[in-house]
C-alpha positions in Angstrom: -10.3 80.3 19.0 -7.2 79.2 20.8 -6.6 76.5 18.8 -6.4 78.2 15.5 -4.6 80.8 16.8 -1.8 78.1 18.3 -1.8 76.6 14.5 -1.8 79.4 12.9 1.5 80.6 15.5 3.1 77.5 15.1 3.3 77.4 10.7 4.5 81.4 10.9 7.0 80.3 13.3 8.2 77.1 11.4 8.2 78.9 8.2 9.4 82.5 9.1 12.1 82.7 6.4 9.0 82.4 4.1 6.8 84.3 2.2 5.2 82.4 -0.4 2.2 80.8 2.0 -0.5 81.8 3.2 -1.5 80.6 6.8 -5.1 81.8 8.2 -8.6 80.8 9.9 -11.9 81.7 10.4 -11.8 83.6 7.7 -14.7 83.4 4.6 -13.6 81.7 1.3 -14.9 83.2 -2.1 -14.9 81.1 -4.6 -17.1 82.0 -7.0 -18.4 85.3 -8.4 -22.3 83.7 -8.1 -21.7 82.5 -4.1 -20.0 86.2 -3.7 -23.4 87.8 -5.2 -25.6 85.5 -2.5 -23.7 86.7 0.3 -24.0 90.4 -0.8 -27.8 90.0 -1.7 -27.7 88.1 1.6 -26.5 91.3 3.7 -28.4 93.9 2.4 -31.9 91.9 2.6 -30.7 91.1 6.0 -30.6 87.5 6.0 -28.2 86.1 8.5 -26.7 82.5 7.1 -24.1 81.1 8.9 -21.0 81.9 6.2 -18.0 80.8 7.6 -14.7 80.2 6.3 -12.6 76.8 7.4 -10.9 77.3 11.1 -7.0 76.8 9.9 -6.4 76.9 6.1 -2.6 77.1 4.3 -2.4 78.1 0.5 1.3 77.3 -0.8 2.8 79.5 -3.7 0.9 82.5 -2.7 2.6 85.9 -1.8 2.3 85.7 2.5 3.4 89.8 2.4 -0.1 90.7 1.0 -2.6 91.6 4.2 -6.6 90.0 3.9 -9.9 90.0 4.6 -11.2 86.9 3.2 -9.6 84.7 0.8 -11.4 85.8 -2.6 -10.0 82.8 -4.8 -9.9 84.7 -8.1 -7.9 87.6 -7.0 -5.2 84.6 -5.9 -4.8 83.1 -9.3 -7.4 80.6 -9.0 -5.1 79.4 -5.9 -7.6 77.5 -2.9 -6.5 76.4 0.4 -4.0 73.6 -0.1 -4.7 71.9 4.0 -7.9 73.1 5.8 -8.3 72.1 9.9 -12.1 72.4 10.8 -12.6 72.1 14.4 -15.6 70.4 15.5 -18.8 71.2 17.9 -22.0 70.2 18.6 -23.1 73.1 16.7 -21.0 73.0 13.1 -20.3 69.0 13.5 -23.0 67.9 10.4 -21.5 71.4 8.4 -17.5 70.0 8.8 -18.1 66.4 8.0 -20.5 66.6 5.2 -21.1 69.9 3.8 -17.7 71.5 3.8 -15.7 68.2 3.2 -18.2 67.6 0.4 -17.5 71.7 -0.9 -13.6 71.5 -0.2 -13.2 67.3 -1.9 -15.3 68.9 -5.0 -15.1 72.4 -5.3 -12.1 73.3 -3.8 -10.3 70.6 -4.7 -8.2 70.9 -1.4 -5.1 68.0 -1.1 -5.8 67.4 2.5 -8.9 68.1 4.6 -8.8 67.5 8.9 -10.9 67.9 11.3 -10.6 67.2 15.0 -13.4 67.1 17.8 -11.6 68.6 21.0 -15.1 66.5 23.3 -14.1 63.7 21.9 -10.1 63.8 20.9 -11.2 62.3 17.4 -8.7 63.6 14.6 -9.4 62.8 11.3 -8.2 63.3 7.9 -8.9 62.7 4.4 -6.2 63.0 0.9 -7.5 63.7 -2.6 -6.8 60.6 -4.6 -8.3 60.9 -8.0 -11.0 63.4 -7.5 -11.9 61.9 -4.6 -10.7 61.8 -0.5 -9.4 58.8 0.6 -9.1 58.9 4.8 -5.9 59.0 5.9 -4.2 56.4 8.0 -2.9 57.4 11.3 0.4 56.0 12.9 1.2 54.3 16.2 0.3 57.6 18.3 -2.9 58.3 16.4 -1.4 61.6 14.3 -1.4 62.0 10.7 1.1 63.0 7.9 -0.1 65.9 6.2 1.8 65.2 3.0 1.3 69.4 1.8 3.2 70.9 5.0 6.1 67.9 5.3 4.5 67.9 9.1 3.0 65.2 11.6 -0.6 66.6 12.9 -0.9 65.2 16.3 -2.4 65.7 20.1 -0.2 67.7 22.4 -0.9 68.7 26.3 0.1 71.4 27.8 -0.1 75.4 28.2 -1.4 77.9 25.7 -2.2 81.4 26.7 -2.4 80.4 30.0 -4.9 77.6 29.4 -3.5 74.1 30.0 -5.4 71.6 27.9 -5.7 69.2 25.0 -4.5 70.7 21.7 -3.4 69.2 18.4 -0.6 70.6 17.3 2.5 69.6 14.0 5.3 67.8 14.6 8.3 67.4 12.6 9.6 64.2 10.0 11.6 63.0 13.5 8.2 63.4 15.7 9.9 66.6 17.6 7.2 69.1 18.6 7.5 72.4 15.8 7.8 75.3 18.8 5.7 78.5 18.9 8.2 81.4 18.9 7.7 81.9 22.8 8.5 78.4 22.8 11.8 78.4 20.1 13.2 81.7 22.7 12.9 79.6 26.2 14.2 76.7 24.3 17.4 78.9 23.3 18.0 80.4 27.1 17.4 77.0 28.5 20.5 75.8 26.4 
């Protein structure tokens, strides 16, 4: 939960003078008025199906103001996520790097799709190239251009709400670290 909340921080931060994005995670994605149905039918028979929505997901061109519960694609214009991060564990491994890469390459139609296994330090990513993802190429220090945000997605130690650990975290064009606000404000006295 950490990490999404430290990516989540870190886009609101770098794009504070914005409001047309949307940054969120773990929250469900509706994307059609037939999976919508299921889930509903779902919850009243009481049927418990692991509906989850991606772990760190940015929509560009949306209004950021407007407050949500779940991203319900048709009341966004048609608009889906434009990055997703999934975050990998024993238990939703086989669901991140089939299922819902499959769902957001062909459904979703999302530009870039990551996921990163915190056991293992594997990052991966994948770029829609006509209809299809094509796996992105890391550089020299094993992070990844994430064409959508202008950003550098890359491994990062350190402390985090008191945890000191291995996170991934977005760098900038130059390869600086893109602060937290906590971060920006100690930066500032420090000068």
């Amino acid at each position: 939960r950490s990490q999404m909340n430290l990516l989540i921080e870190v886009i609101r931060y770098h794009w504070r003078d914005r409001t047309d994005y949307y940054v969120g995670g773990n929250m469900f994605i509706y994307y059609s008025l037939e999976q919508a149905e299921q889930v509903a039918r779902d919850v009243r028979e009481g049927v418990r199906r692991a509906y989850r929505g991606p772990d760190f997901f940015v929509v560009k061109g949306v209004d950021g103001r407007k407050m949500r519960q779940a991203w319900v694609v048709w009341e966004e214009g048609g608009r889906y996520p434009d990055v997703i991060v999934e975050l990998l564990s024993q238990k939703t491994v086989r669901e991140d790097k089939v299922t819902k890469k499959e769902i957001c390459e062909r459904v979703f139609r999302t530009p870039e799709y990551f996921w990163y296994d915190p056991e293992s330090d594997e990052l991966v990513g994948w770029r829609l190239y006509r209809g299809r993802y094509r796996r992105i190429r890391e550089d020299g220090r094993g992070w990844l251009w994430i064409e959508e945000l202008g950003l550098w997605l890359g491994q990062w130690e350190g402390p985090y709400l008191g945890e000191t650990a291995r996170w991934i975290r977005f760098y900038d064009k130059t390869g600086n670290l893109v602060p937290i606000a906590a971060e920006a404000a100690y930066q500032q006295a420090e000068a």
